[in-house]
C-alpha positions in Angstrom: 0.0 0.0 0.0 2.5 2.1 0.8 4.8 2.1 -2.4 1.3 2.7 -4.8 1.1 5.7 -2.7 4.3 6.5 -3.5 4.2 6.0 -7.0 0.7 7.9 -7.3 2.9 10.9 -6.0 6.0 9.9 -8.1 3.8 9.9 -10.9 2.1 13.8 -10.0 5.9 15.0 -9.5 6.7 13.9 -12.9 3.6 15.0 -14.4 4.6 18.4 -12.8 7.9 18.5 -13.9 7.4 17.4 -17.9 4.1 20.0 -18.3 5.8 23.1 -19.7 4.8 26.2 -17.8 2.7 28.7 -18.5 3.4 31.0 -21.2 4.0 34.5 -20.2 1.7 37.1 -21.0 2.6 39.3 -24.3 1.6 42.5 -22.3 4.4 44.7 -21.2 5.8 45.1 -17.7 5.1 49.2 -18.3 3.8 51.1 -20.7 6.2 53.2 -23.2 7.0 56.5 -22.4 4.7 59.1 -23.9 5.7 63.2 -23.7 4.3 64.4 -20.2 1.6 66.4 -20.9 0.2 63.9 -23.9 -1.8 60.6 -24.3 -0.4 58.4 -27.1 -2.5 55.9 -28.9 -1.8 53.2 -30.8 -4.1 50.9 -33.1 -3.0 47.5 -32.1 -3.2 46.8 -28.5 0.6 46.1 -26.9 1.6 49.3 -28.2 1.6 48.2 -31.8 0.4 49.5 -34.8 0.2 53.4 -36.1 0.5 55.8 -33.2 -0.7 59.3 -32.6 0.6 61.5 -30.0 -2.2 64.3 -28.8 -0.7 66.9 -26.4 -3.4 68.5 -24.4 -2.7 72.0 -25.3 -4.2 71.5 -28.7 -7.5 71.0 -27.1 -10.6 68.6 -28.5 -9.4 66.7 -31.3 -11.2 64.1 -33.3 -9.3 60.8 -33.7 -7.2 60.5 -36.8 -9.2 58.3 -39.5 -6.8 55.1 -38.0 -8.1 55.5 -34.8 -11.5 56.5 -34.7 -13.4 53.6 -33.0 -9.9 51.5 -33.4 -7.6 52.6 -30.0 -5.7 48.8 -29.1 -3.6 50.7 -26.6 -2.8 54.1 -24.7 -0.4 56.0 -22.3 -1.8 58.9 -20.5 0.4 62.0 -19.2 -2.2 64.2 -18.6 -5.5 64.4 -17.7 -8.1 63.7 -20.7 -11.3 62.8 -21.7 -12.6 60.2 -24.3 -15.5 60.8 -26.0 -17.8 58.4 -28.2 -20.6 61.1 -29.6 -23.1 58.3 -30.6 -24.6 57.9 -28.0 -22.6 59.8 -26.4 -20.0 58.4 -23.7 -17.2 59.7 -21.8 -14.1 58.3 -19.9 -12.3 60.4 -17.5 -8.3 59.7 -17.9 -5.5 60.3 -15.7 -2.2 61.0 -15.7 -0.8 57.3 -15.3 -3.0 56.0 -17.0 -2.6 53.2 -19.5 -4.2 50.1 -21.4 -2.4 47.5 -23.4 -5.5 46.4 -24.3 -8.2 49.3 -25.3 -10.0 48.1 -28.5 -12.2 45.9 -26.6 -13.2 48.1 -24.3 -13.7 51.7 -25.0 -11.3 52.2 -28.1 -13.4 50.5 -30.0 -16.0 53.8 -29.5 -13.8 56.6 -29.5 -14.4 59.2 -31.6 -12.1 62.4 -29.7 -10.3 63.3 -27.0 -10.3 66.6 -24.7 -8.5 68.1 -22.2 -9.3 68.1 -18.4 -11.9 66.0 -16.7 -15.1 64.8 -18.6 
């Protein structure tokens, strides 16, 4: 009794040991760096793709034809606001803030960006 015990547990060690591990996720550690007082977008998520940098001193602007209701990533250094106009929705955005993975979510609605709080 005692050595199939053993060999049940032999047999889950090996198991263990032979599985190859996980695969690491594609996301990055941390985001890229993006000019303070911009967000940059990208179209594919990961921070892939065509990228856009808007600094918020140019106030609203519309998403570049790429873009609109396509952002796959972001890095924030400033306070924004997204904006879908139909129907219209709005995400507050922070300095800090980023997504590797946007399109699912709300970049698949944006339509602009603003400055400031929504």
């Amino acid at each position: 009794m005692k050595l199939r015990s053993w060999s049940c547990a032999a047999a889950l060690t090996l198991t263990a040991l032979l599985l190859p591990a996980p695969a690491a996720s594609a996301a990055p550690a941390a985001p890229p760096s993006c000019p303070s007082g911009s967000v940059c977008f990208w179209s594919g998520e990961n921070f892939r793709g065509s990228s856009w940098e808007w600094p918020a001193r140019s106030g609203y602007r519309d998403m570049p034809p790429f873009l609109h209701d396509h952002v796959g990533s972001f890095v924030s250094n400033t306070r924004a606001c997204f904006i879908n106009w139909q129907p219209q929705q709005k995400r507050n955005v922070f300095n800090g803030d980023w997504r590797a993975r946007y399109l699912g979510d709300f970049g698949g609605r944006i339509d602009g960006v603003g400055p400031g709080g929504c």
